[in-house]
C-alpha positions in Angstrom: 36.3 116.7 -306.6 38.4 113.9 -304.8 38.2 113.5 -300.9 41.1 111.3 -300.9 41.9 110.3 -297.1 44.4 107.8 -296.0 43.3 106.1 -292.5 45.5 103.9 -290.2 44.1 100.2 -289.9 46.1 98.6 -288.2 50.2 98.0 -287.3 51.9 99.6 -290.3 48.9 99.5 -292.1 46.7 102.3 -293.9 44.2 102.6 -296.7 43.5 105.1 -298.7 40.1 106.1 -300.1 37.9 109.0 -301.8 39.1 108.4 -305.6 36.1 109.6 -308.0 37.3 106.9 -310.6 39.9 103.6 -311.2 42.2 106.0 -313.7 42.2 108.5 -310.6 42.7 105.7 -308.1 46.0 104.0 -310.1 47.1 107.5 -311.1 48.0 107.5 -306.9 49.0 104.0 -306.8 52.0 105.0 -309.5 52.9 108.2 -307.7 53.1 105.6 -304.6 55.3 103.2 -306.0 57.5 106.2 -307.8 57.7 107.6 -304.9 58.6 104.4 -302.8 61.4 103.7 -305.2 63.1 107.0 -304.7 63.3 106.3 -300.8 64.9 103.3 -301.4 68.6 102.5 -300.3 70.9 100.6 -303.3 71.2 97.4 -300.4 67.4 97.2 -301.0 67.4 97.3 -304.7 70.1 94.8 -304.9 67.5 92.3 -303.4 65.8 92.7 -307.0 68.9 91.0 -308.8 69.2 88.0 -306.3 69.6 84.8 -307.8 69.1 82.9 -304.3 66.4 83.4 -301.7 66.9 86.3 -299.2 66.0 87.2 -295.6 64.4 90.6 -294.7 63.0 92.4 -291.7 59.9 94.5 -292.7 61.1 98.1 -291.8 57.9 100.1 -292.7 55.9 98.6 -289.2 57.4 99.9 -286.4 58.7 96.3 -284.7 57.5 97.7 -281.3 53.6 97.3 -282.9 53.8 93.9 -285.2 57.8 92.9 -285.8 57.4 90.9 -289.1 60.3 88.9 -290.9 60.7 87.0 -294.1 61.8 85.3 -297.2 62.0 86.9 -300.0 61.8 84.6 -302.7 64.3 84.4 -305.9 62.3 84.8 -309.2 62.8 81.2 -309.7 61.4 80.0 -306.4 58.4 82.4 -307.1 58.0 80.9 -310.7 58.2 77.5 -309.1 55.4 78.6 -306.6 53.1 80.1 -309.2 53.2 76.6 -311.1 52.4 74.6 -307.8 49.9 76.6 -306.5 47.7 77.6 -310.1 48.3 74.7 -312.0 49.5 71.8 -309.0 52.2 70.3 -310.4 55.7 70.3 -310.4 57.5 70.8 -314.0 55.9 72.2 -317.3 55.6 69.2 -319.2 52.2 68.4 -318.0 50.0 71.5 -319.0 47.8 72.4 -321.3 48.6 74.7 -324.4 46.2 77.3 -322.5 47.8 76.4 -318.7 51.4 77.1 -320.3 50.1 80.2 -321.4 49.1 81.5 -318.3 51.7 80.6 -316.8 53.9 82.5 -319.1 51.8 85.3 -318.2 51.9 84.4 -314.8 55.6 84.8 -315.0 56.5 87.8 -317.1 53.6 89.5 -313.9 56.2 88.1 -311.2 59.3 89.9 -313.3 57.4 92.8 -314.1 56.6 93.3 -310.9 59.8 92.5 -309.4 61.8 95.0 -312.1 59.0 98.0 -310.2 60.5 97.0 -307.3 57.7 94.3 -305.5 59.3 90.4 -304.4 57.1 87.4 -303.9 57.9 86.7 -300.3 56.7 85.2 -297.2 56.6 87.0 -294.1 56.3 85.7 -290.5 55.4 87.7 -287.3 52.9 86.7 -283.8 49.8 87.1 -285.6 51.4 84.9 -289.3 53.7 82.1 -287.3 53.0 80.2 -290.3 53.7 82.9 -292.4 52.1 84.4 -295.0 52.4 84.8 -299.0 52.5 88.2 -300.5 54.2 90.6 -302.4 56.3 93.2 -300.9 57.6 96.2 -302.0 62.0 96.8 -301.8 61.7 99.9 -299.6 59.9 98.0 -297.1 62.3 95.3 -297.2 66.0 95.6 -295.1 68.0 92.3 -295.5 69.5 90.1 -292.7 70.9 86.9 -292.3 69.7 83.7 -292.3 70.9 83.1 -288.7 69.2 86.1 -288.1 66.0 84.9 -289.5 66.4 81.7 -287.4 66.8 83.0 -284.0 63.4 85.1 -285.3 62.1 82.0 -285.6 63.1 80.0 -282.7 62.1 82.3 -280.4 58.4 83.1 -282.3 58.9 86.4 -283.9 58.5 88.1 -281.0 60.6 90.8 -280.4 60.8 91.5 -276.9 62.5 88.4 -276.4 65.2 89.4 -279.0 68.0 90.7 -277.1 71.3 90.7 -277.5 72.2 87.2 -275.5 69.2 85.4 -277.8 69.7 87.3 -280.9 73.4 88.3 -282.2 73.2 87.6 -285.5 69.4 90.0 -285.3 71.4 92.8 -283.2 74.2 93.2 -285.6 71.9 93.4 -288.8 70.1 96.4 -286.9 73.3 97.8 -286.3 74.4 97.3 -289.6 71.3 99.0 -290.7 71.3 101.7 -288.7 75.4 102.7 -289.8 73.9 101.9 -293.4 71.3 104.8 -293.0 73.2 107.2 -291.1 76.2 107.2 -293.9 73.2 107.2 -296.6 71.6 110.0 -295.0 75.3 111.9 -294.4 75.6 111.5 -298.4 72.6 113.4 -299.4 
């Protein structure tokens, strides 16, 4: 029998362990991700249609322990990143019949993904000021601005120095968020 346990590693961060096999152990991961879709708001699944590149703040870490924003890519800036960083180059015309197909493969991953609800994006706090490359699921994800994301940046992603006389643009996408929940939460 199972002793499945999740345990806290860090901010915002948890893994789970005890699975007696793999089936048992993505059995979980799918009731995870179904589950993580349900809880998400339509303004977060619209970030799966964008055509253009997005800004987010990550809302499952509490900001007060690790405040972390990013960019979450379009599927065509994540295509164009999958061919630089597997294959180095810039356009198709240069691979092999085998690199093209993986990187068809490659591709249909990133939609496939991005249709179950996970976007290629790059997220930046204190610990990543360079950020760093990941996937990251919708229900995590609330969007802001791109000023927003730029007084983030000029002041270091650290949030106790955004305040309202640093940070508007920041400020009023948390207020917006917080109306957006309350009349989401009123609905249900």
């Amino acid at each position: 029998m199972s002793n499945i346990k999740r345990e806290k590693i860090g901010p915002g961060m948890s893994i789970t362990t005890g699975f007696d096999s793999v089936e048992e152990m993505m059995a979980h991961l799918h009731k995870e991700e179904v589950a993580a879709n349900k809880r998400t708001w339509p303004k977060q699944r619209a970030l799966i249609e964008c055509k253009e590149d997005q800004y987010y703040m990550n809302i499952a870490v509490d900001p007060r322990e690790l405040f972390i924003v990013g960019e979450a890519w379009s599927l065509e800036h994540a295509r164009r990143e999958e061919l630089k960083a597997f294959h180095k180059m810039e356009g198709t015309t240069q691979l092999s019949e085998e690199q093209w197909k993986e990187f068809r493969q490659s591709c249909k991953n990133l939609e496939d993904s991005r249709k179950r609800g996970y976007i290629m994006s790059r997220g930046y706090s204190v610990i990543e000021p360079k950020g760093e490359l990941g996937s990251v699921h919708i229900n995590s994800m609330w969007p802001i601005s791109k000023l927003a994301f730029e007084e983030c940046r000029r002041q270091g992603w650290r949030p106790d120095m955004l305040n309202e006389q640093k940070s508007p643009h920041l400020r009023q996408c948390l207020r917006e968020l917080t109306a957006y929940v309350r009349a989401m939460m009123a609905n249900q």
